[in-house]
N, CA, C and O atoms as CSV, one atom per row, in Angstrom:
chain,resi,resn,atom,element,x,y,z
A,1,UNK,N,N,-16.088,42.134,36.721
A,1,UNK,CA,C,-16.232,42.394,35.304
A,1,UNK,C,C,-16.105,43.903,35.082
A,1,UNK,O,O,-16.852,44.708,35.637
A,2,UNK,N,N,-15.258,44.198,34.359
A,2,UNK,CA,C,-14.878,45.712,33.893
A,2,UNK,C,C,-16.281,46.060,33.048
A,2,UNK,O,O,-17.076,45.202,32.664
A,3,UNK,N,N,-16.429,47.647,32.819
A,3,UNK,CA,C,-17.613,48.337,32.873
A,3,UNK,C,C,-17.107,48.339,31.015
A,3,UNK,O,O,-18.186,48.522,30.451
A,4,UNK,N,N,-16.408,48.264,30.312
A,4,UNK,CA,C,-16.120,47.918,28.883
A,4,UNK,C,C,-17.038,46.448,28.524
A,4,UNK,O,O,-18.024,46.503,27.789
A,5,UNK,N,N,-16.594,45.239,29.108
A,5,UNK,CA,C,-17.016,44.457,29.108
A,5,UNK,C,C,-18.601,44.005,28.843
A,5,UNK,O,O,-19.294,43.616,27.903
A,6,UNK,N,N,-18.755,44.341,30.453
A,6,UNK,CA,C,-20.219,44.134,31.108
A,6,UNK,C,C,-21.083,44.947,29.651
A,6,UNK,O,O,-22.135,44.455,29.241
A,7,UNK,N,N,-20.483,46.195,28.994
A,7,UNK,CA,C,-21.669,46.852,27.984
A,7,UNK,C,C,-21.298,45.826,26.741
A,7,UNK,O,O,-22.121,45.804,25.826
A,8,UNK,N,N,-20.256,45.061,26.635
A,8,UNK,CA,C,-20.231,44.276,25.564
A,8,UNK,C,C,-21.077,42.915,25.532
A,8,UNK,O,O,-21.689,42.519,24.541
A,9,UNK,N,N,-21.014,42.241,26.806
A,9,UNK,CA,C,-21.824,41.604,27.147
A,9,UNK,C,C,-23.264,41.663,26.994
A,9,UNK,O,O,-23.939,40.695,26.645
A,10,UNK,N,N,-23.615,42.539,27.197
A,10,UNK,CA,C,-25.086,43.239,27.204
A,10,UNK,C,C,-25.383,43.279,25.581
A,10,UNK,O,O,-26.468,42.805,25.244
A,11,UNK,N,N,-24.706,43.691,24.758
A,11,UNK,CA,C,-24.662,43.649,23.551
A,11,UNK,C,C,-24.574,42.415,22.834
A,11,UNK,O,O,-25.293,42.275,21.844
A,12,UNK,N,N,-23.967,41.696,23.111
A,12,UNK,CA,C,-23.589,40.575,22.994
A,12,UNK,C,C,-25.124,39.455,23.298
A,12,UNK,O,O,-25.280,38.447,22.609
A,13,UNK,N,N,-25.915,39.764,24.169
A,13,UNK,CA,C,-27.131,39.110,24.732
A,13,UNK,C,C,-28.166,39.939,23.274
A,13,UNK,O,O,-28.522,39.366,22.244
A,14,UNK,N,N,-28.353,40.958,23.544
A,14,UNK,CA,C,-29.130,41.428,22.521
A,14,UNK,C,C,-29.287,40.734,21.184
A,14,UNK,O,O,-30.300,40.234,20.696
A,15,UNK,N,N,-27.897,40.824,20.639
A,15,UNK,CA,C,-27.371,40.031,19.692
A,15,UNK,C,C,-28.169,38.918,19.531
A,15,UNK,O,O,-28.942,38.671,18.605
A,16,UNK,N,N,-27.948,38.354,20.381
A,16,UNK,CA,C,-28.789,36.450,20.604
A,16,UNK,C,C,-30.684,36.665,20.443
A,16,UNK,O,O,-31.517,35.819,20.118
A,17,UNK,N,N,-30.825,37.746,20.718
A,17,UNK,CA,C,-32.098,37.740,21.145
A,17,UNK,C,C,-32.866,38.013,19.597
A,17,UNK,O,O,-33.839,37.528,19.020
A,18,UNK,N,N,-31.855,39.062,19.291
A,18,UNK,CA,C,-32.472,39.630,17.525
A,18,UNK,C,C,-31.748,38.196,16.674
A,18,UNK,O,O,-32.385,37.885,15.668
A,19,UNK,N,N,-31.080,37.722,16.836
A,19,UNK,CA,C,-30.663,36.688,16.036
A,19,UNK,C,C,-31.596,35.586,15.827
A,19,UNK,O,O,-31.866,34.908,14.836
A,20,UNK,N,N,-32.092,35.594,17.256
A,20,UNK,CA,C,-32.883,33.940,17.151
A,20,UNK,C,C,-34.298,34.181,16.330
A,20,UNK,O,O,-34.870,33.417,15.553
A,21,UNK,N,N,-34.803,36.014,16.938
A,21,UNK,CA,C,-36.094,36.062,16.675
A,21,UNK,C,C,-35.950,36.006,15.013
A,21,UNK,O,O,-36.783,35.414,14.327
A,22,UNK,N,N,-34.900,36.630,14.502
A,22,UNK,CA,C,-34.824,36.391,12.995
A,22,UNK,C,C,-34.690,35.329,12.425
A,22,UNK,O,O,-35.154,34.977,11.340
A,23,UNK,N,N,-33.889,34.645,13.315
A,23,UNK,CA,C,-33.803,33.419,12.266
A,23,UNK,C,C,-35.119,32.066,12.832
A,23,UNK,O,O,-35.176,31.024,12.179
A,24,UNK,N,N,-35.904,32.241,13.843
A,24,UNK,CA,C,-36.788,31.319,14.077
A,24,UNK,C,C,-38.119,31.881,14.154
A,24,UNK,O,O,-39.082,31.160,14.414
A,25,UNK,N,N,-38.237,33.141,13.941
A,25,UNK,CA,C,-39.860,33.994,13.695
A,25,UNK,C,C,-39.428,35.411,13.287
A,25,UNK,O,O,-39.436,36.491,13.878
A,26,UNK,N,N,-39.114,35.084,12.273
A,26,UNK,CA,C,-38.746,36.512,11.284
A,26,UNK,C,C,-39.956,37.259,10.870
A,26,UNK,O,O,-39.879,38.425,10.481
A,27,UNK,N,N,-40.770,36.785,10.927
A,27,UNK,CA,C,-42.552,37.427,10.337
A,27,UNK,C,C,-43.165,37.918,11.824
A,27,UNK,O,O,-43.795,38.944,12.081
A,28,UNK,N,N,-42.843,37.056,12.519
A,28,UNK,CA,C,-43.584,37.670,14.314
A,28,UNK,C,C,-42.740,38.994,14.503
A,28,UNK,O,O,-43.110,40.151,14.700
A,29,UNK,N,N,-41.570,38.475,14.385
A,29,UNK,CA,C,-40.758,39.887,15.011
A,29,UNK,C,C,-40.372,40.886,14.062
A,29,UNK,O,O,-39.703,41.846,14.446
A,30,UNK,N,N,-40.783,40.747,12.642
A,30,UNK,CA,C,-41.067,41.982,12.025
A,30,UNK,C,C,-42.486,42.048,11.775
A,30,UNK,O,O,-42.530,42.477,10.622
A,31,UNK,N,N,-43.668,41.880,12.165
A,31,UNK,CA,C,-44.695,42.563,12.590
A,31,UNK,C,C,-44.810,43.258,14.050
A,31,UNK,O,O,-45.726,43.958,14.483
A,32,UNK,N,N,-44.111,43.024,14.415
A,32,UNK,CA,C,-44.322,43.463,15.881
A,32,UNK,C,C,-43.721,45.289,15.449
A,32,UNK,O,O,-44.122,46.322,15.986
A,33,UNK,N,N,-42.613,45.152,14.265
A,33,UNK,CA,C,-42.031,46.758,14.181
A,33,UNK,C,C,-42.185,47.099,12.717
A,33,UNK,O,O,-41.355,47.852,12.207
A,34,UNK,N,N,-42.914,46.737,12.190
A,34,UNK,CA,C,-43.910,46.668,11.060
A,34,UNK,C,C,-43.341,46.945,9.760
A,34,UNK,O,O,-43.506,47.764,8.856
A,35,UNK,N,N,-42.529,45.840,10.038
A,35,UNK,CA,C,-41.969,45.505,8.637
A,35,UNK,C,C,-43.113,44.201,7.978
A,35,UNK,O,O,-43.653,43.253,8.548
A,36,UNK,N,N,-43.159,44.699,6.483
A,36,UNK,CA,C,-43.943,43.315,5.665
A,36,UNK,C,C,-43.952,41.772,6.420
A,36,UNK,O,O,-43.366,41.694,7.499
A,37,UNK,N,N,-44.437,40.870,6.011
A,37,UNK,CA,C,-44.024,39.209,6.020
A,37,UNK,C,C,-43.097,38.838,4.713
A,37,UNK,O,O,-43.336,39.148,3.545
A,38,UNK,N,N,-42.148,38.208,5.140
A,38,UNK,CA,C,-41.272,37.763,4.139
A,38,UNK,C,C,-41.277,36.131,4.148
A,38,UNK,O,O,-41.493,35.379,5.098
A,39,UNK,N,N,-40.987,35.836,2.859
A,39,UNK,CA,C,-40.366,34.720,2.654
A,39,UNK,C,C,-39.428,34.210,2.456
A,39,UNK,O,O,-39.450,32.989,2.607
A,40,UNK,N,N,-37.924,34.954,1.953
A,40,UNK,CA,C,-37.272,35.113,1.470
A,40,UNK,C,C,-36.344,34.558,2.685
A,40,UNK,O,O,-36.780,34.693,3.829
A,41,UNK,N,N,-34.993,33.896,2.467
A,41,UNK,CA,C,-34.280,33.426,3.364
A,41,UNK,C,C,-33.212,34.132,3.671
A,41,UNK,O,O,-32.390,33.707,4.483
A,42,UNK,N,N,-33.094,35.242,3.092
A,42,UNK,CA,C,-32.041,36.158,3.572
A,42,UNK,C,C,-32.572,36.692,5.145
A,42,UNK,O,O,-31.690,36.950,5.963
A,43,UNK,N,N,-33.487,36.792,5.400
A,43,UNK,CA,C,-33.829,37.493,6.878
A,43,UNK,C,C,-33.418,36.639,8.340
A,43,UNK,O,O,-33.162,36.924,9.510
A,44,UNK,N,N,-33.532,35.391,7.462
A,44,UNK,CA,C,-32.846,34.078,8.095
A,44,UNK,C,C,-31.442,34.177,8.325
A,44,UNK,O,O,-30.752,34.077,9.339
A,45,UNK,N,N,-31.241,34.359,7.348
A,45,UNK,CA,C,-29.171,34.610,7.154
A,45,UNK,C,C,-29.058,35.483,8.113
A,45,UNK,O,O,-28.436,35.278,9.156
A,46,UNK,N,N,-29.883,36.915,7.708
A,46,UNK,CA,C,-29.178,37.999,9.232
A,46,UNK,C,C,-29.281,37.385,10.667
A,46,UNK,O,O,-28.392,37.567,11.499
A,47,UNK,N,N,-30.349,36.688,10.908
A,47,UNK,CA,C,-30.233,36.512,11.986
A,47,UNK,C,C,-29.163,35.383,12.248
A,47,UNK,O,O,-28.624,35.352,13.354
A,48,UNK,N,N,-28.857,34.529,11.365
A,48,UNK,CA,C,-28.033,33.257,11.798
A,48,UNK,C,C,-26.251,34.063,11.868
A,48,UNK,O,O,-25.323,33.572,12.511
A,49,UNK,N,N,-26.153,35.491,10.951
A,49,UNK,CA,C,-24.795,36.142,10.824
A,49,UNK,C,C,-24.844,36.711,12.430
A,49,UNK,O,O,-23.822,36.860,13.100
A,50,UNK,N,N,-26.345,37.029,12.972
A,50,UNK,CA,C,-26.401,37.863,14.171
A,50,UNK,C,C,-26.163,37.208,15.217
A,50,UNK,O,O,-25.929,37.715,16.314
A,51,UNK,N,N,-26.210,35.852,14.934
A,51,UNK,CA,C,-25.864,34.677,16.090
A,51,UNK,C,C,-24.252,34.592,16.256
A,51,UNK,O,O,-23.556,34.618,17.271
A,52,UNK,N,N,-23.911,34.479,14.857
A,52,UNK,CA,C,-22.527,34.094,15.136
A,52,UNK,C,C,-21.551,35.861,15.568
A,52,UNK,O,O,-20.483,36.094,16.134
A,53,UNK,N,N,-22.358,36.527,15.095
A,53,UNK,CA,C,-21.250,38.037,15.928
A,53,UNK,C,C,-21.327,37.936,17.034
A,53,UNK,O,O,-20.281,38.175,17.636
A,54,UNK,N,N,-22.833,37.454,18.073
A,54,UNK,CA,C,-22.901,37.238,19.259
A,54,UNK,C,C,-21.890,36.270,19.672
A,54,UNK,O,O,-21.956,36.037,20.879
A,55,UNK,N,N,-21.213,35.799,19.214
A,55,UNK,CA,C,-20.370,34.270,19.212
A,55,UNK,C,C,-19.215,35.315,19.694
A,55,UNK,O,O,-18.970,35.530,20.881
A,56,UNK,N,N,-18.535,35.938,18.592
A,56,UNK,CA,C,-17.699,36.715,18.508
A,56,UNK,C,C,-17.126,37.493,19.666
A,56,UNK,O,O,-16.090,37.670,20.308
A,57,UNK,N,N,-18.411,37.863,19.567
A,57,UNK,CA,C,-18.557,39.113,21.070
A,57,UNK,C,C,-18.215,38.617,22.328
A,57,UNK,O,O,-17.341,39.126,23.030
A,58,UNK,N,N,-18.949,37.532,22.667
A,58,UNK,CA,C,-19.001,36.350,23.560
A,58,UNK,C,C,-17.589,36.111,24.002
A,58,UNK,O,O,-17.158,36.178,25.154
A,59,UNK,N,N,-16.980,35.838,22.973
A,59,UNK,CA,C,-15.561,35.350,23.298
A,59,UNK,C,C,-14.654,36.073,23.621
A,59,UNK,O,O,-13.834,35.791,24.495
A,60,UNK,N,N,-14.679,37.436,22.752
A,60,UNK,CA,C,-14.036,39.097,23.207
A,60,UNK,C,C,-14.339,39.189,24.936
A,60,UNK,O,O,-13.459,39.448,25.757
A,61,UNK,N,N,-15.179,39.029,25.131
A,61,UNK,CA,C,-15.780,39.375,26.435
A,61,UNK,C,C,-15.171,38.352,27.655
A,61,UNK,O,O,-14.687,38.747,28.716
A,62,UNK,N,N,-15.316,37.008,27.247
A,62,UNK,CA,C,-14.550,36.056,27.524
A,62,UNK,C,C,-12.566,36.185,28.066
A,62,UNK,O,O,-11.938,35.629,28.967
A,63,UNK,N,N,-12.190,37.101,27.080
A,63,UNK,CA,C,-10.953,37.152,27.272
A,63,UNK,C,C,-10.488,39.034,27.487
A,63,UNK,O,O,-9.368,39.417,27.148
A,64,UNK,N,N,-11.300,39.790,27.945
A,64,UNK,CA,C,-11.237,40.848,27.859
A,64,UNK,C,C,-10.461,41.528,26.951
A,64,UNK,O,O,-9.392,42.136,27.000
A,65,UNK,N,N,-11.641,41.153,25.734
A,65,UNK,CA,C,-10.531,41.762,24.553
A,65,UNK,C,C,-10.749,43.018,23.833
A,65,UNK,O,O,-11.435,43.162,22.821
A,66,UNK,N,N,-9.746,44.371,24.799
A,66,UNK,CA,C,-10.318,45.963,24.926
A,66,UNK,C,C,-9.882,45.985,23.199
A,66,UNK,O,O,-10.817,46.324,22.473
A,67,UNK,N,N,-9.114,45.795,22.787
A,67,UNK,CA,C,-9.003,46.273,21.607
A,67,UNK,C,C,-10.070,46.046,20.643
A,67,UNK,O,O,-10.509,46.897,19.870
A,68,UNK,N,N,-10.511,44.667,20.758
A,68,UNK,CA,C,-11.716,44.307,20.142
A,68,UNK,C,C,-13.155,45.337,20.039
A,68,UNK,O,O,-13.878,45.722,19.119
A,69,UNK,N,N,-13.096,45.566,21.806
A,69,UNK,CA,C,-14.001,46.148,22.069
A,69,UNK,C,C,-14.013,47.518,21.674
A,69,UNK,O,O,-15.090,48.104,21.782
A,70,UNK,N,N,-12.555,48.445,21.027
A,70,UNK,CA,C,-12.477,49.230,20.797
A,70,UNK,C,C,-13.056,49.795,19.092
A,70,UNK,O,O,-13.328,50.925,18.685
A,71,UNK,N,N,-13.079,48.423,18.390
A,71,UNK,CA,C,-13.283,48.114,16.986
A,71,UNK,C,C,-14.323,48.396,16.827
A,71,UNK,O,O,-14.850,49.253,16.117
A,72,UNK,N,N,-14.965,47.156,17.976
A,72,UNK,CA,C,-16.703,47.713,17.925
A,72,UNK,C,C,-17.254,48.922,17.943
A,72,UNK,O,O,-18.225,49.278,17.275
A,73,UNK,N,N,-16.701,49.495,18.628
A,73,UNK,CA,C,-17.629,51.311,18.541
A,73,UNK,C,C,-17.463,51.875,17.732
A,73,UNK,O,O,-18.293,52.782,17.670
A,74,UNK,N,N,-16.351,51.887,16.467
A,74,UNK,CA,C,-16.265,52.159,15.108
A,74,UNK,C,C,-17.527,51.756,14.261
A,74,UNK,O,O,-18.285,52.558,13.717
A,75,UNK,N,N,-17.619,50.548,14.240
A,75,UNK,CA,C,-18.071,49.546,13.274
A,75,UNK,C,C,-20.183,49.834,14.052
A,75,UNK,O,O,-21.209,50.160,13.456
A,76,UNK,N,N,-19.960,49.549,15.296
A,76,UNK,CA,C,-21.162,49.963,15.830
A,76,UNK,C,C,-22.153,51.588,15.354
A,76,UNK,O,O,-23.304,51.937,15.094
A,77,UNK,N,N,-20.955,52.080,15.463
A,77,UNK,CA,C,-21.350,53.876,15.187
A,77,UNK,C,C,-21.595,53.980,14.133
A,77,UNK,O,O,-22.452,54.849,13.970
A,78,UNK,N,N,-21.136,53.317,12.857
A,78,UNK,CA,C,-21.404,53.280,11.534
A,78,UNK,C,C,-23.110,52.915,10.995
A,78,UNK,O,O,-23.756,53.336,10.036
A,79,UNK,N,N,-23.466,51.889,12.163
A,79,UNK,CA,C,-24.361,51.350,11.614
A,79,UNK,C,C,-25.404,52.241,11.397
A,79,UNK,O,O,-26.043,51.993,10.374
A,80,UNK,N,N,-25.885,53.485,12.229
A,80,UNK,CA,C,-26.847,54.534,11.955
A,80,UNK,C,C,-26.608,54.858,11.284
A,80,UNK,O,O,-27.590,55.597,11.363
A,81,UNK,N,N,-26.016,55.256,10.144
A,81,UNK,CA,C,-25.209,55.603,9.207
A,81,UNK,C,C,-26.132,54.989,7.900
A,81,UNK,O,O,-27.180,55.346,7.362
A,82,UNK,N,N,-25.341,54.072,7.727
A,82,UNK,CA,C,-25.836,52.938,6.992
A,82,UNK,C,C,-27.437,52.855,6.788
A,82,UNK,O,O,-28.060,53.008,5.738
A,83,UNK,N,N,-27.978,52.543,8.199
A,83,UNK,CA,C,-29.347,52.801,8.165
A,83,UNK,C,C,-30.193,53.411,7.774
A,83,UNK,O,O,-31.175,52.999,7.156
A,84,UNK,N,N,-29.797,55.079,8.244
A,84,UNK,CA,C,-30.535,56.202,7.656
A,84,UNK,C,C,-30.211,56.271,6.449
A,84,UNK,O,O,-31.002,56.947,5.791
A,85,UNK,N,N,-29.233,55.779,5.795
A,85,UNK,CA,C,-29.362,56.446,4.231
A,85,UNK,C,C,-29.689,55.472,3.382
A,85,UNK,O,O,-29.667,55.629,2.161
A,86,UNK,N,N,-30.211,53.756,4.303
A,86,UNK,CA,C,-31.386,52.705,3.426
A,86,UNK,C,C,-32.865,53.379,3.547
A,86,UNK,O,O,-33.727,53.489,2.675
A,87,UNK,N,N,-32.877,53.678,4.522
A,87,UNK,CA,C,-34.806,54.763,5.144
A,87,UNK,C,C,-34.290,56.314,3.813
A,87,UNK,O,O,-35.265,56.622,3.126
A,88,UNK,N,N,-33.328,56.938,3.572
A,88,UNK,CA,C,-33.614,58.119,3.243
A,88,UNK,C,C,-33.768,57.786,1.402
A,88,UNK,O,O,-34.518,58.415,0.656
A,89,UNK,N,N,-32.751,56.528,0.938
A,89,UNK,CA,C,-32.854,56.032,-0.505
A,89,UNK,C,C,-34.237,55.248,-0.916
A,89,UNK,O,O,-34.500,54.827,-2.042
A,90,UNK,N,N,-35.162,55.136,0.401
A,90,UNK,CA,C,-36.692,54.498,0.075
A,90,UNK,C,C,-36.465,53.121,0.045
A,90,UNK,O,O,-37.271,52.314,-0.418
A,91,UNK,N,N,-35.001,52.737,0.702
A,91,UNK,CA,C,-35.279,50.678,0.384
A,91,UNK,C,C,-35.687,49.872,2.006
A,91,UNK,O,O,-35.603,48.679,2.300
A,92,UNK,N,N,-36.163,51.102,2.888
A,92,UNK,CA,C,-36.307,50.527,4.030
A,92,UNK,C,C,-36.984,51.575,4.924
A,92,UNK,O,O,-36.745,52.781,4.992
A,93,UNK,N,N,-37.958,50.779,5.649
A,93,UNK,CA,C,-38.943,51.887,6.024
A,93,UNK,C,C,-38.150,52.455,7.773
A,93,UNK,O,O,-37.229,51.986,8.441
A,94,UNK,N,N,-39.145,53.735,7.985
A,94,UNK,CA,C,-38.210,53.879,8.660
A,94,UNK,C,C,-37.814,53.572,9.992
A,94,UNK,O,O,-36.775,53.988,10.504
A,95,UNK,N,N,-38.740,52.762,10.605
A,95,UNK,CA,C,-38.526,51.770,11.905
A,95,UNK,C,C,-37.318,51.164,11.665
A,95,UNK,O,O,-37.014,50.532,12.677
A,96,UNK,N,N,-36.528,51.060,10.852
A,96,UNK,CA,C,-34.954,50.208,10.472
A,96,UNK,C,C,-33.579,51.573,11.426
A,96,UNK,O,O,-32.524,51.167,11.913
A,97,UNK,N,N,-33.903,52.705,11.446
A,97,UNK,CA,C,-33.359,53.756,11.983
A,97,UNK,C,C,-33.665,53.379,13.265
A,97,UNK,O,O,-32.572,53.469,13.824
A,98,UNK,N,N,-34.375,53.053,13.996
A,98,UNK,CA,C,-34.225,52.029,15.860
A,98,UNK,C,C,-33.222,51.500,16.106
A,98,UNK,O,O,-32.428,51.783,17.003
A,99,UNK,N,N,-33.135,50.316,14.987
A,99,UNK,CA,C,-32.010,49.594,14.804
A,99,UNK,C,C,-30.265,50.188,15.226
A,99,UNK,O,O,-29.305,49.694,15.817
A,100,UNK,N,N,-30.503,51.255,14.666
A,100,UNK,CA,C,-29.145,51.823,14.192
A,100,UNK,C,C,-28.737,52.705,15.125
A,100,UNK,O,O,-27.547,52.842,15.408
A,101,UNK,N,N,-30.039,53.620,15.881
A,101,UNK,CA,C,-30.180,54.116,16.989
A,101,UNK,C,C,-29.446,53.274,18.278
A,101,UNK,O,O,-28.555,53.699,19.014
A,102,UNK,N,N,-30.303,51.557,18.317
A,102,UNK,CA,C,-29.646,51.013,19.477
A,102,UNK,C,C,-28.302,50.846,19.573
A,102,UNK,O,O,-27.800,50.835,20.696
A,103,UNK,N,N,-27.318,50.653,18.170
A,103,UNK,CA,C,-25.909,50.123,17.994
A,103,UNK,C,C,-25.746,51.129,18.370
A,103,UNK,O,O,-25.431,50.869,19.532
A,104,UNK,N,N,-25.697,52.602,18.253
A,104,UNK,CA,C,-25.220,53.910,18.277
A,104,UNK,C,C,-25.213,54.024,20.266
A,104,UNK,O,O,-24.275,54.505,20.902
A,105,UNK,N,N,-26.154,53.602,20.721
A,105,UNK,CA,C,-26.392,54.014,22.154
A,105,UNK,C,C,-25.587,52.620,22.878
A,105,UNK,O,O,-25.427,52.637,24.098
A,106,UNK,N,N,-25.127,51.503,22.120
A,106,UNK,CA,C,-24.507,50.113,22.864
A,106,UNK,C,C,-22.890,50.751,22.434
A,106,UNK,O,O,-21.874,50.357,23.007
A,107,UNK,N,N,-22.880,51.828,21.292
A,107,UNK,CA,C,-21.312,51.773,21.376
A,107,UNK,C,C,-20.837,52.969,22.057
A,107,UNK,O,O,-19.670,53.151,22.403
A,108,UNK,N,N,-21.580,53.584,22.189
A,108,UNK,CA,C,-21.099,54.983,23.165
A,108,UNK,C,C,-21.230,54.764,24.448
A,108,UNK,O,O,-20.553,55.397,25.258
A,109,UNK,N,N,-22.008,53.956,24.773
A,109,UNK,CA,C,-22.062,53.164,26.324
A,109,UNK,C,C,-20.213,52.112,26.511
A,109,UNK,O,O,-19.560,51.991,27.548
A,110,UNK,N,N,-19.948,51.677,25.427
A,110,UNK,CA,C,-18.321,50.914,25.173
A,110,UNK,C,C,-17.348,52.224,25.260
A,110,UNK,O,O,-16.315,52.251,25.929
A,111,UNK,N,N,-17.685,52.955,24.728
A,111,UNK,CA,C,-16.859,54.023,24.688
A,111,UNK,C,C,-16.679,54.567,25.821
A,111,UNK,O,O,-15.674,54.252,26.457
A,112,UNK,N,N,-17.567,55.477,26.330
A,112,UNK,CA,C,-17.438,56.091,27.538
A,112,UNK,C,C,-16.921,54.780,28.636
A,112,UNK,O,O,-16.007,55.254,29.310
A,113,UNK,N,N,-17.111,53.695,28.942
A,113,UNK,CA,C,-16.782,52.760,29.748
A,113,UNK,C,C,-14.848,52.591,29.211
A,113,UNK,O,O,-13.971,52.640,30.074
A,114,UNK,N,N,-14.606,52.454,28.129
A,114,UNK,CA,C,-13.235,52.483,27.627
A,114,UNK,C,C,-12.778,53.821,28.146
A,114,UNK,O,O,-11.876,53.831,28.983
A,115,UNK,N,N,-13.266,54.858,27.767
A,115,UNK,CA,C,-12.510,55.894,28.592
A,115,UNK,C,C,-12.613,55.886,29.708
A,115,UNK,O,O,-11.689,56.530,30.205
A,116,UNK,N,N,-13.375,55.421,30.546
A,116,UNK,CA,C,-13.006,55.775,31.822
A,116,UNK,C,C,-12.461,54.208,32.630
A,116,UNK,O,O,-12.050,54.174,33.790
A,117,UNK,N,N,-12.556,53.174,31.856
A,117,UNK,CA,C,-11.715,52.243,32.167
A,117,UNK,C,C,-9.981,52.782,32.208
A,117,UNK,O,O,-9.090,52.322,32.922
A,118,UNK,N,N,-9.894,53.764,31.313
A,118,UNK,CA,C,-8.087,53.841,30.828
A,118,UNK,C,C,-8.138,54.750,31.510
A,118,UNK,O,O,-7.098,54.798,32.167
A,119,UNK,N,N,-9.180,56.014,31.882
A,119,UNK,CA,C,-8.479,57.256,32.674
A,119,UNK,C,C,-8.337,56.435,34.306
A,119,UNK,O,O,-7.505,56.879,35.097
A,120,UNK,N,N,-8.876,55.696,34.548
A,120,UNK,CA,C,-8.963,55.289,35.532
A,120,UNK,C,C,-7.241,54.353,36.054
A,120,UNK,O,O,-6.972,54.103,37.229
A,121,UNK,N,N,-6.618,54.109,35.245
A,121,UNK,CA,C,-5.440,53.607,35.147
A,121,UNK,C,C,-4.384,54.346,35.335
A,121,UNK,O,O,-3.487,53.987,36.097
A,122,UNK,N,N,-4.342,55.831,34.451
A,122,UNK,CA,C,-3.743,56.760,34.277
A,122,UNK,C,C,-3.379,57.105,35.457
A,122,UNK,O,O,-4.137,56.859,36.395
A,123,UNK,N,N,-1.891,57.881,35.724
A,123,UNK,CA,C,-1.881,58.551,36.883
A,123,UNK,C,C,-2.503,59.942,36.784
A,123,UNK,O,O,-2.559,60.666,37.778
C-alpha cells in the first residue's frame, strides 16, 4: 500500500468513527467536546453525509485513486478555514477549530506522501 493511500485510508477510518458517533450518539460525543445536547436531526445528517464520504474515500483507496487523493488536500485544507471563521462569527464554539485542525494535519500528511510518492518516480 502506497504511503498516499495508507494516509487516505486512515482518514477514511476516522471518517467512520465521527460518522457513526454522530449519527448513533450525537449528545455522548458532543459532550465529551462540549458542545450543547441537541435534538435536532441535522447532526444526524452530518454524520450519515460523514459515512457516505468514508464510502467515497474507501473506494478512492480501493483503486488508488492519486488524483482523487489529490482533490482531497484542497477540499481538506479548506476545512480550517471554514471552521475558524464559524468560532470567529460566534455560530460555533471553539472546540469546532480541532475539527478543522485534524483535516488540516490528514491532508498535509496526503500531501507530503503525494510528493514524495511522485519524487520518488522521477528520475
Amino acid at each position: 500500500m502506497s504511503a498516499p493511500t495508507k494516509s487516505l485510508l486512515v482518514f477514511a477510518l476516522y471518517l467512520v468513527c465521527l460518522g457513526l458517533g454522530l449519527l448513533c450518539l450525537p449528545n455522548t460525543l458532543g459532550r465529551f467536546f462540549g458542545f450543547p445536547d441537541t435534538h435536532d436531526v441535522w447532526i444526524r445528517v452530518v454524520g450519515m453525509l460523514l459515512l457516505f464520504l468514508a464510502f467515497y474515500y474507501s473506494q478512492a483507496v480501493r483503486r488508488e485513486g492519486t488524483d482523487f487523493f489529490r482533490w482531497t488536500v484542497y477540499t481538506r485544507s479548506l476545512v480550517i478555514v471554514c471552521f475558524t471563521a464559524f468560532v470567529l462569527l460566534g455560530l460555533a464554539p471553539l472546540v469546532l477549530i480541532l475539527f478543522g485542525v485534524i483535516d488540516l494535519l490528514f491532508a498535509i500528511w496526503t500531501a507530503l506522501a503525494l510528493r514524495a510518492s511522485h519524487t520518488s518516480r522521477c528520475p
